[in-house]
N, CA, C and O atoms as CSV, one atom per row, in Angstrom:
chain,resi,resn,atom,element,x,y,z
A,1,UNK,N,N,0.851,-1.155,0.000
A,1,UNK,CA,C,0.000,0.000,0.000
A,1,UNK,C,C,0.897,1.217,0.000
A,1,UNK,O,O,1.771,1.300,0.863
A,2,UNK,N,N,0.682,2.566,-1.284
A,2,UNK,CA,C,1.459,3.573,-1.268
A,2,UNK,C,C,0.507,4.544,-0.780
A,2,UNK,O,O,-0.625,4.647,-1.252
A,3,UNK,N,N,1.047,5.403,0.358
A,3,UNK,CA,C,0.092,6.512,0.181
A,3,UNK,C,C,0.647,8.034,-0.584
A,3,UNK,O,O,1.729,8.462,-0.181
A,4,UNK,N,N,0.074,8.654,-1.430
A,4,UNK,CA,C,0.028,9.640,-2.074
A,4,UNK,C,C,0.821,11.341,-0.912
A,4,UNK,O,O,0.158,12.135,-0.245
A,5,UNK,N,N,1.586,11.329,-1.014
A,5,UNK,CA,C,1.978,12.952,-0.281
A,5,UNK,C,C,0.865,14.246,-0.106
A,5,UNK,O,O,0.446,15.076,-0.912
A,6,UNK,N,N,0.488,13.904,1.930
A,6,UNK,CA,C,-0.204,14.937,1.874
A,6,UNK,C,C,-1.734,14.793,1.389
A,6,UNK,O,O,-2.386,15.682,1.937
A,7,UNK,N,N,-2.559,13.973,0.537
A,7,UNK,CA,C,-3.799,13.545,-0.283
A,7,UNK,C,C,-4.272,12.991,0.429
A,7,UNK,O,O,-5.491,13.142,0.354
A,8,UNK,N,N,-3.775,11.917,1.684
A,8,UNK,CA,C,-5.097,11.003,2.186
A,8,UNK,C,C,-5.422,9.597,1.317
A,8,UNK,O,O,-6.047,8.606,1.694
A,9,UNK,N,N,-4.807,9.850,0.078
A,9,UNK,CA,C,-5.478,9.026,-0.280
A,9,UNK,C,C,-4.533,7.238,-0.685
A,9,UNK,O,O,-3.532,7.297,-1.399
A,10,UNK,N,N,-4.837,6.340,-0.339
A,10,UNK,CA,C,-3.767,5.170,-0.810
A,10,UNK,C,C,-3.967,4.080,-1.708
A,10,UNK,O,O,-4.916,3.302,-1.608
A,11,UNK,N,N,-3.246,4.029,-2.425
A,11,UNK,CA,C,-3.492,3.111,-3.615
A,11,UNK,C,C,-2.328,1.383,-3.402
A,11,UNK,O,O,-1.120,1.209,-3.240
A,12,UNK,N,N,-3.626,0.372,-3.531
A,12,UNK,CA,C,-3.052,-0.743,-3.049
A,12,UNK,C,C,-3.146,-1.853,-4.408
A,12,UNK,O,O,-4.086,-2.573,-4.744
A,13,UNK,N,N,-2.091,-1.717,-4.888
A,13,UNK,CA,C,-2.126,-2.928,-5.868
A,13,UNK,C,C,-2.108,-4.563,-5.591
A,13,UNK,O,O,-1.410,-4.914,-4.640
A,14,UNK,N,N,-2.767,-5.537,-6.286
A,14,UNK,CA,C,-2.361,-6.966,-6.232
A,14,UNK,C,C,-1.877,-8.090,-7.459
A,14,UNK,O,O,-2.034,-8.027,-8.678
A,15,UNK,N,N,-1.574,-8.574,-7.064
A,15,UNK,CA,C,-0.650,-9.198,-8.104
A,15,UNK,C,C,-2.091,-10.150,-8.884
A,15,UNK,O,O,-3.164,-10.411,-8.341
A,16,UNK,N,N,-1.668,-10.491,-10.211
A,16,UNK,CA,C,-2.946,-11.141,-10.622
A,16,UNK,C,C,-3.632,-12.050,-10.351
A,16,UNK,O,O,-3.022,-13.110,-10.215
A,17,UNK,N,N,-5.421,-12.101,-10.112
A,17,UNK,CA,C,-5.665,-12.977,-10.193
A,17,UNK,C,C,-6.561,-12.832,-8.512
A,17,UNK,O,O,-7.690,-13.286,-8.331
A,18,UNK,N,N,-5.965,-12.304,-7.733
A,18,UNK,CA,C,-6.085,-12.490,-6.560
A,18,UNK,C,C,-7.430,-12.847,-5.734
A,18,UNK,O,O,-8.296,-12.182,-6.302
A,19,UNK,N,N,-7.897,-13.397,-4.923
A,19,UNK,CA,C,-9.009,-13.933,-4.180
A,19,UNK,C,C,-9.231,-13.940,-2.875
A,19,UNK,O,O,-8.211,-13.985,-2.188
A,20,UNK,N,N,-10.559,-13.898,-2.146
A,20,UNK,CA,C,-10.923,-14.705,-0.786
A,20,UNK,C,C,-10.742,-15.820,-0.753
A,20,UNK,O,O,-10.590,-16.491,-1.773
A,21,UNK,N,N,-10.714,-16.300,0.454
A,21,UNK,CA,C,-10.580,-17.223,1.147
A,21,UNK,C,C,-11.938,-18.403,0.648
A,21,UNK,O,O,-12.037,-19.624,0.769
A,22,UNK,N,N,-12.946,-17.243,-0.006
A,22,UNK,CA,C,-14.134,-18.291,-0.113
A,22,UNK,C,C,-13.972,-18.545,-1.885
A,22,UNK,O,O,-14.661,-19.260,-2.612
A,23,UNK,N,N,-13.198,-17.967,-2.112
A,23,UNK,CA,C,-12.899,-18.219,-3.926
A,23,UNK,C,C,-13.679,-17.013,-4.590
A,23,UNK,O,O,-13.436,-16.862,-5.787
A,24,UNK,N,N,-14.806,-15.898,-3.866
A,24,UNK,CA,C,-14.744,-14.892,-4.750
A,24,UNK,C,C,-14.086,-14.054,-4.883
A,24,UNK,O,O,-13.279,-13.706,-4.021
A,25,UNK,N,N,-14.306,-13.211,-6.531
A,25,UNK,CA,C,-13.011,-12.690,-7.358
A,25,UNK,C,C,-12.447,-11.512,-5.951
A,25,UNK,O,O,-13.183,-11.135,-5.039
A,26,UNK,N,N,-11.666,-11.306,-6.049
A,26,UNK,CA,C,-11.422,-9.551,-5.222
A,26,UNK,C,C,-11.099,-8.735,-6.392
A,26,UNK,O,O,-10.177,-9.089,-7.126
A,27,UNK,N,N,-11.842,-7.568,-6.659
A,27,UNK,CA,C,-12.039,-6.416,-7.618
A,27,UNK,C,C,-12.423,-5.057,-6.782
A,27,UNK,O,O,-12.492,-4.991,-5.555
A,28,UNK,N,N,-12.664,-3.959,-7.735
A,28,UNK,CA,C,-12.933,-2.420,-6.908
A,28,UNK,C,C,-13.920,-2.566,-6.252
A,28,UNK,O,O,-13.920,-2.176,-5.084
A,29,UNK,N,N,-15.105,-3.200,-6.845
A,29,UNK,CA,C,-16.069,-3.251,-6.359
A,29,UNK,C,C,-15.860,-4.266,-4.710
A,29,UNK,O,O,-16.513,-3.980,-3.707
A,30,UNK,N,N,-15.206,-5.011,-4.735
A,30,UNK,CA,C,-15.294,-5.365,-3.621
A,30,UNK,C,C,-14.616,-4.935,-2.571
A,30,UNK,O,O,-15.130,-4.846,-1.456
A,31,UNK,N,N,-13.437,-4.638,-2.821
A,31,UNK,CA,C,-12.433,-4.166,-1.852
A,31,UNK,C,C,-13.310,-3.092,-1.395
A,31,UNK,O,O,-13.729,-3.162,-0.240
A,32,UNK,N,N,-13.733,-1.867,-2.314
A,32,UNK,CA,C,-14.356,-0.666,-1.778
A,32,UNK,C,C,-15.585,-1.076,-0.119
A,32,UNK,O,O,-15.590,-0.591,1.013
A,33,UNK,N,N,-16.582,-2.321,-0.885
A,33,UNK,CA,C,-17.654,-3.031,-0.162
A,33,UNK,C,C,-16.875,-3.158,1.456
A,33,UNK,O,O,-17.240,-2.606,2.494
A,34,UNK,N,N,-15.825,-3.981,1.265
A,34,UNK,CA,C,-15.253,-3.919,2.808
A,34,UNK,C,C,-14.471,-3.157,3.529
A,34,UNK,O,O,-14.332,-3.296,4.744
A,35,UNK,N,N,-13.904,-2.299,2.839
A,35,UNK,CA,C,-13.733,-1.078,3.411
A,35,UNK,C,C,-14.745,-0.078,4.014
A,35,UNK,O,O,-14.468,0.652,4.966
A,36,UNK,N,N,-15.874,-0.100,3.421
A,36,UNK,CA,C,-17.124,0.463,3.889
A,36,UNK,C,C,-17.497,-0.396,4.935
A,36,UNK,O,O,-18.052,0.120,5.904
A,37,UNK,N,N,-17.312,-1.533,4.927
A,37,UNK,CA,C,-18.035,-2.360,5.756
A,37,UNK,C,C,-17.424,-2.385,7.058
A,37,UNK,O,O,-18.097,-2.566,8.073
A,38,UNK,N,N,-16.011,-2.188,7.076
A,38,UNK,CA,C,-15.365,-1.597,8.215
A,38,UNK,C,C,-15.428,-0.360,8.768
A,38,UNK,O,O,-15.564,-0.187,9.979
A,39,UNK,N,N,-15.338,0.541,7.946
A,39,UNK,CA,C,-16.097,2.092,8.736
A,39,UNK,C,C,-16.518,1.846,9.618
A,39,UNK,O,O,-15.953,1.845,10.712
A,40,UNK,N,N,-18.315,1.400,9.241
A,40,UNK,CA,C,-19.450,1.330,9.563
A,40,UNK,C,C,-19.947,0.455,10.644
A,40,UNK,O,O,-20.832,0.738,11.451
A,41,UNK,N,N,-19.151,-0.838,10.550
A,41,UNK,CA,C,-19.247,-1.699,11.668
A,41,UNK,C,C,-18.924,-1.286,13.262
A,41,UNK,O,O,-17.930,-0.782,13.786
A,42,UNK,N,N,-20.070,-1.679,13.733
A,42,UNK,CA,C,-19.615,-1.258,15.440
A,42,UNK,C,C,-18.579,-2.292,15.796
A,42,UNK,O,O,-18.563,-3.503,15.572
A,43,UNK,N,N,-17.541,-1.342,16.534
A,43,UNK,CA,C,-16.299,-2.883,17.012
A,43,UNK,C,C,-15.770,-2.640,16.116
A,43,UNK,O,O,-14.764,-3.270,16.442
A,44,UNK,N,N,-15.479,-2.187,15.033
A,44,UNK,CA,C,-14.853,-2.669,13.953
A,44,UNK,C,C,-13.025,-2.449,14.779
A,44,UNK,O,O,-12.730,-1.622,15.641
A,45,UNK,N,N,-12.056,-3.542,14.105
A,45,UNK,CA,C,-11.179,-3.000,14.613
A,45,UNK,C,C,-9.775,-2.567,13.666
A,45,UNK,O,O,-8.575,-2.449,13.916
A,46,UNK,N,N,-10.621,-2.409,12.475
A,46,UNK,CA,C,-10.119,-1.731,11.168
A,46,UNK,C,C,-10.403,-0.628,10.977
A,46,UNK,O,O,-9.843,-0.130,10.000
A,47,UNK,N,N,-11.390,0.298,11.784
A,47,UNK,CA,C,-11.654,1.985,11.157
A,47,UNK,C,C,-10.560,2.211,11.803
A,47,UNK,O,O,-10.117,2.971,10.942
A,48,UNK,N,N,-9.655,2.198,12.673
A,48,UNK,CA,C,-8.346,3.076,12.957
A,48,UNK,C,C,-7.636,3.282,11.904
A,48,UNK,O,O,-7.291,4.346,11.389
A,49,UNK,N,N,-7.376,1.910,11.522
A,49,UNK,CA,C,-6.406,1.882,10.306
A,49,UNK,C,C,-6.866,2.540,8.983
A,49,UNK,O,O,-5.996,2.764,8.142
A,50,UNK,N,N,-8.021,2.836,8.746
A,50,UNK,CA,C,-8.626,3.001,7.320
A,50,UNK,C,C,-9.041,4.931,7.653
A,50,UNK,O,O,-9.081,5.859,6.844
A,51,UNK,N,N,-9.208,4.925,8.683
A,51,UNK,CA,C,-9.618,6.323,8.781
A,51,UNK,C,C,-9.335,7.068,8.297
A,51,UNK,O,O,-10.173,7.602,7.571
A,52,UNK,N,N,-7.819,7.689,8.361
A,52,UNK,CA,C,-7.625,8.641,7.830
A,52,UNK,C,C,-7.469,9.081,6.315
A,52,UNK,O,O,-7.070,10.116,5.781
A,53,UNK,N,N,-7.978,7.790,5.809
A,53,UNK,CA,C,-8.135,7.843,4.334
A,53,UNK,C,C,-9.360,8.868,4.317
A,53,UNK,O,O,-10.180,9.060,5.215
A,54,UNK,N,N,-9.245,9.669,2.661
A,54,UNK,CA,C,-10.370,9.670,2.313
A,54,UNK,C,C,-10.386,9.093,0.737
A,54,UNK,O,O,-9.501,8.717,-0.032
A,55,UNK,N,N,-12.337,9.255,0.619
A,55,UNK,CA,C,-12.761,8.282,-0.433
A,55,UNK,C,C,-11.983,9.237,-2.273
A,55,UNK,O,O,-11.786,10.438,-2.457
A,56,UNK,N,N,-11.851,8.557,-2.833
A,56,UNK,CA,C,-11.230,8.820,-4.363
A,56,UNK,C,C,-12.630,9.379,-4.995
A,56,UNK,O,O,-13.548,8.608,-5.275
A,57,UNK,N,N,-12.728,11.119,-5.240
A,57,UNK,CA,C,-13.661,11.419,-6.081
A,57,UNK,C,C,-13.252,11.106,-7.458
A,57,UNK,O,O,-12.126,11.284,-7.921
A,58,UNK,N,N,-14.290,10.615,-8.078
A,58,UNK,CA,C,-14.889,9.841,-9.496
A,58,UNK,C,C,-14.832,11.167,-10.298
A,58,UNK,O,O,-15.180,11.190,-11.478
C-alpha cells in the first residue's frame, strides 16, 4: 500500500488474479464493499487503520 503525499489518499495494488478465502473474485467493487463495511461496523477493529483515508472522487 502507497500513500500519495499529503492527499489522504492510498493506492493498493495486487498481483494477478487475486481472491478470498471463499474463492470470490477480489475487484474495486469489492475491496471498496469492505472497506465500507469496516467504517461502519460497530467494534470494527479496522476503522483506525482506514480512517484517515479519504474516499477517491470519481
Amino acid at each position: 500500500m502507497t500513500a500519495a503525499p499529503r492527499s489522504g489518499h492510498r493506492r493498493t495494488r495486487y498481483p494477478p488474479g487475486p481472491g478470498f478465502h471463499d474463492g470470490e473474485k477480489l475487484d474495486a467493487a469489492a475491496a471498496k464493499f469492505s472497506i465500507e463495511r469496516h467504517m461502519k461496523m460497530p467494534g470494527s477493529q479496522r476503522r483506525s487503520e482506514i480512517a484517515p483515508t479519504r474516499p477517491r472522487s470519481t
